[in-house]
N, C-alpha and C positions, 0 to 999 in steps of 0.2 A: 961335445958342445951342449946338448942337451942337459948334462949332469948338471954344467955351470953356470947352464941358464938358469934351472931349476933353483941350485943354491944361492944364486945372485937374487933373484924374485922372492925364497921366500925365505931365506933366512938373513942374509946380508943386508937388503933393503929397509926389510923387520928392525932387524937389530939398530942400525943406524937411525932411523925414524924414531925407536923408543930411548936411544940413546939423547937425542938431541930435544926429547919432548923434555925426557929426563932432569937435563940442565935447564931448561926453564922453570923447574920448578912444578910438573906436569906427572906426573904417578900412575899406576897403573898396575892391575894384576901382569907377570911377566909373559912375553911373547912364548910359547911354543908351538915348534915347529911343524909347519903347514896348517894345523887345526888352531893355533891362537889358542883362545881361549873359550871355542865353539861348547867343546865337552864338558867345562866346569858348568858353564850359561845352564845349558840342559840339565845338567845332577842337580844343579839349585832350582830347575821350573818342576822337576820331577819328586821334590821337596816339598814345595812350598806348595804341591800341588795337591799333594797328600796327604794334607791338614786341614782341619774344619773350618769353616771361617764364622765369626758371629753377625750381625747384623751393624755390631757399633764396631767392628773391628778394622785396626788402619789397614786399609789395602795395596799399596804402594808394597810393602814387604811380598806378597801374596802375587802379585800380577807381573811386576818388575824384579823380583829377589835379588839378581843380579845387581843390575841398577843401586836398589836400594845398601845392598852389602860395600859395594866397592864406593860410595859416596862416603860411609860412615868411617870406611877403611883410609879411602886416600885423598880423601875432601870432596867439594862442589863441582870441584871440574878433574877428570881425568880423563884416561884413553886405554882401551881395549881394545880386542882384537878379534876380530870377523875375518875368520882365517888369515890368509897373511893381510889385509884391511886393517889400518888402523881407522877405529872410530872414537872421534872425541866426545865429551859428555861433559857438559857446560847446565849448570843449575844456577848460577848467577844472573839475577835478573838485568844488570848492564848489558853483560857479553850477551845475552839474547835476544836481546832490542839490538845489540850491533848484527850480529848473524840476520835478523831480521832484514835489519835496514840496507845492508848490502850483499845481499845474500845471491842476486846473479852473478853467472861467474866467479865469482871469490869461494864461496860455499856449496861446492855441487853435491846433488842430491844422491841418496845411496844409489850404487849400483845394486843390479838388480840379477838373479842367479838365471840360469834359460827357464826354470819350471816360474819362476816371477812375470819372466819377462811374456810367457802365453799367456798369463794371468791379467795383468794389466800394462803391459811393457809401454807401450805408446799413447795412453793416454794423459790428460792433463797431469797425474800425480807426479810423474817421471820424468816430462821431455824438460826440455831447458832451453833458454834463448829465445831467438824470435818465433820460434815454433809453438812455444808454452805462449808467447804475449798473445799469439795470433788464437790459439788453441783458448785461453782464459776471456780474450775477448767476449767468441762464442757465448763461453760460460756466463758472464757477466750479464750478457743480456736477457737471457734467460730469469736470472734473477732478478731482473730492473723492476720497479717497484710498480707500474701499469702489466709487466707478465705476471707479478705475484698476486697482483689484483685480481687477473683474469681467472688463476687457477686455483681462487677462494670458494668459489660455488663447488667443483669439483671436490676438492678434500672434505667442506662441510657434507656432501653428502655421502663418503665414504665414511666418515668418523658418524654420521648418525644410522648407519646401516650397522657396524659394528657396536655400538651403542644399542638398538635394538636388539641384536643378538643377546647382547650382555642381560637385556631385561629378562628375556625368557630365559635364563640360567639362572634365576636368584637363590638361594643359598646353596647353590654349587659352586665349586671351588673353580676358578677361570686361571688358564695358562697363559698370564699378561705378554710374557715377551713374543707368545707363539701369535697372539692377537695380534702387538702390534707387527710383528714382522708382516702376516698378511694385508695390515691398514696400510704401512708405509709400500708395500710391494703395487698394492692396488693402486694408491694415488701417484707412484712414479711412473707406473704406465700409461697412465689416466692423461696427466697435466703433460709429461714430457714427449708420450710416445704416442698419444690418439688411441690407446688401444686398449684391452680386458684385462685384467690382473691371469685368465686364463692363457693369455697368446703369450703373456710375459712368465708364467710358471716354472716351464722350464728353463728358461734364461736363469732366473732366480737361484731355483734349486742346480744347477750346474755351478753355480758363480759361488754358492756356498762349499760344492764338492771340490773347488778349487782353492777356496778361502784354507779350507782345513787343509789342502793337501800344502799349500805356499806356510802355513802356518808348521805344520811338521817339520818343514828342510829347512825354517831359518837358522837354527843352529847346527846345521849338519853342512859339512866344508868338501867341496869338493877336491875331489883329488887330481893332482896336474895329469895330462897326457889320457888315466884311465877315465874319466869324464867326456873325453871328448872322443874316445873308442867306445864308449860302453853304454847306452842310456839305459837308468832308472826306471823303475816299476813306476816311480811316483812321476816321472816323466813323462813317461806315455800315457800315461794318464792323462796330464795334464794337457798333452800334445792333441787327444780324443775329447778332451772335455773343449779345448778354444775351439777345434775343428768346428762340431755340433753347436756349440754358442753361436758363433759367426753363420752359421747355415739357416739358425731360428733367426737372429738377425736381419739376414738379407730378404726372410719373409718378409719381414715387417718392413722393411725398407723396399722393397718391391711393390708391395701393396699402397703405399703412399704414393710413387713415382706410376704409378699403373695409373692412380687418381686424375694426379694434375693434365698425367699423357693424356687421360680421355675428357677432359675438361670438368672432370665431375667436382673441382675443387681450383679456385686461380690460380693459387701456388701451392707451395710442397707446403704450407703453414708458416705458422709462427711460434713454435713449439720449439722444443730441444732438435728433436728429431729433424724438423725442418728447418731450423736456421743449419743445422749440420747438410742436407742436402743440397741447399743452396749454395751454399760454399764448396760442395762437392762438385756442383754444378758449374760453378760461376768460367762464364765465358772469358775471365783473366787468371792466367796460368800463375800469377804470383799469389793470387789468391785462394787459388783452390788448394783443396783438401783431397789426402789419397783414399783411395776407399779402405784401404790399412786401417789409414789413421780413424776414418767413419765409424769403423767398428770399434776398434779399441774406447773410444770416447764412449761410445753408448755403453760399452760395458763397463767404463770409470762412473758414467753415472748410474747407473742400472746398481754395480755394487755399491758407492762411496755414500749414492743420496740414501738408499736402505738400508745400509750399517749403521752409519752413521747415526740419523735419526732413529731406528729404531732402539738402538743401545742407549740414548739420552731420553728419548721417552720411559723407556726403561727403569735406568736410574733417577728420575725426576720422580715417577710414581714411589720406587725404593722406598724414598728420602721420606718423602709426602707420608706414607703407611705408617715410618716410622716415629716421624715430627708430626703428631695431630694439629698441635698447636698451627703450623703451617698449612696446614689442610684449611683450616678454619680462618687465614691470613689469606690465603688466594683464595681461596670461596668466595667469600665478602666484596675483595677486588672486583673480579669476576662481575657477579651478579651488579656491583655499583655501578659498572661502566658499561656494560651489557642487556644488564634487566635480564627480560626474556628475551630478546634480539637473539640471531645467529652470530657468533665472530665475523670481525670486520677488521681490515686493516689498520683503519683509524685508530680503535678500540684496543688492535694487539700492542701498539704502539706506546700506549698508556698503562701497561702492565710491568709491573715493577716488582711485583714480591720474589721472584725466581730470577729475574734479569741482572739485579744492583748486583755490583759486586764485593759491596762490604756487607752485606746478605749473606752472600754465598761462602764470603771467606767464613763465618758467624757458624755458618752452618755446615761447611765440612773442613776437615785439616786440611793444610796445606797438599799433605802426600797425596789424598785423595781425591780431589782436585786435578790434582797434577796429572793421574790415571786416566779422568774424563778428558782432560783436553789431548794427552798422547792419543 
């Protein structure tokens, strides 16, 4: 029974899904069995990884090769394989405003492997349904434009601390990405969590030791039956890396909750951290949140808001280094609508040179674009 489970799951199933993609006119490098086409993925990052890149050079080949190979190979839309998983790969900008538009239910999100799922498994990236509306809500409010208001003094005086730094370095060479990772790392504990870029450190540095370790097994397929007898070196890892996460965590979460117990604060806030306790709290059972779920969130935003930003700050400077001319285009901006002021909401609002997006098409190709928003 097992044999024929096994060959119904991953070859029969396989076979008939790519067959049936097939007749719609739908292509694809061919299914093999168990691994799909996990191995080829890998030989082509392990490729493309291996060669120099220049400064004006398209990126999309370099970061995606796969991707990019099988578009040119089988068109804008086809389907591969993530072990027995087919996934489809849609570049047509119709079909993705439709994925877009009804993408609950209809369009579920990847599944997620176990070393994923201690990584970020139940945070907003993942869940779905009323769990994700309920989970986003959170998130939204956070973002409302009187919170972003509030957490304007905050960031301005991170970015001129680090700004400062930057002065007593002058004609020494500065490690930007390493800079901003510590700017963005400081201000997400700052604005969302009440607390030090030092209490939030090793959160950080774990969240990265796990970034790499989810980043190595995406292309690696597990095996039926010995998977689920056998765990991974990169497993237990990651098994010791979420433990330790969730334990720095519940510090921080203790210490908030210690606050409001002794009245040294009215409520838990109004922060990330604290619209999440409240909700953890909340005297209606339909509305509470598990302390699972509390963590897993802290850690979607602890990693997605410092990757995130820090990788576009990143690239945004790139660009700027490399286009003077645009250096001396938001300069001008800048200083028109600011003077000497500190940034202000009003003021970010009316910035336009890096926002527009027939700017931006102007300024990078399409592929590499494409790279930033993936």
């Amino acid at each position: 029974m097992a044999l024929i489970k096994l060959l119904y799951d991953y070859l029969w199933i396989p076979l008939r899904i790519q067959h049936m993609l097939n007749s719609q006119g739908i292509k694809g490098p061919p299914y093999r069995f168990i691994h799909g086409n996990n191995k080829e993925v890998t030989k082509m990052k392990q490729k493309a990884l291996s060669k120099s890149v220049g400064l004006t050079d398209d990126l999309f080949p370099r970061v995606h090769p796969h991707f990019y190979t099988w578009t040119n190979r089988y068109g804008k839309n086809f389907v591969y394989w993530n072990g027995a998983r087919a996934e489809l790969v849609i570049s047509e900008p119709e079909l993705i405003k439709e994925v877009l538009k009804n993408s609950e239910q209809i369009f579920q999100k990847k599944q997620l492997s176990d070393i994923g799922m201690k990584f970020l498994g139940n945070g907003l990236i993942f869940i779905e349904g009323e769990k994700w509306a309920k989970h986003r809500k959170l998130a939204n409010h956070t973002f409302h434009g009187e919170s972003l208001k509030n957490m304007t003094p905050a960031i301005i005086a991170s970015v001129e601390t680090m700004l400062e730094k930057w002065n007593g370095q002058e004609g020494k060479e500065i490690e930007v990405y390493q800079e901003f990772r510590l700017l963005t790392s400081e201000v997400i504990s700052r604005t969302a969590f009440g607390s030090s870029y030092l209490e939030g450190e090793k959160i950080f540095a774990m969240l990265d030791k796990s970034t790499i370790i989810v980043s190595q097994n995406l292309s690696k397929t597990r095996i039926p039956l010995i998977s689920k007898l056998w765990k991974s070196a990169d497993l237990l890892e990651s098994e010791k890396l979420a433990k330790e996460i969730q334990d720095r965590l519940m510090k921080i979460v203790k210490k908030r909750e210690d606050k409001a117990v002794n009245g040294e604060v009215n409520s838990f806030g109004n922060d990330f951290l604290g619209l999440l306790l409240n909700v953890y709290h909340d005297s209606d059972e339909k509305n509470r949140i598990s302390l699972e779920d509390l963590v897993a969130e802290c850690k979607t935003f602890y990693f997605a808001g410092q990757e995130t930003v820090n990788s576009l700050l990143a690239w945004i400077v790139l660009h700027l280094a490399i286009r003077g001319d645009w250096q001396e285009k938001a300069r001008r901006e800048v200083v028109d609508i600011f003077g000497n002021q500190n940034p202000h909401l009003e003021g970010i609002a009316k910035l336009k040179i890096v926002s527009s997006k027939e700017q931006l098409q102007e300024k990078f190709s399409w592929e590499s674009y494409s790279c930033l928003l993936i």
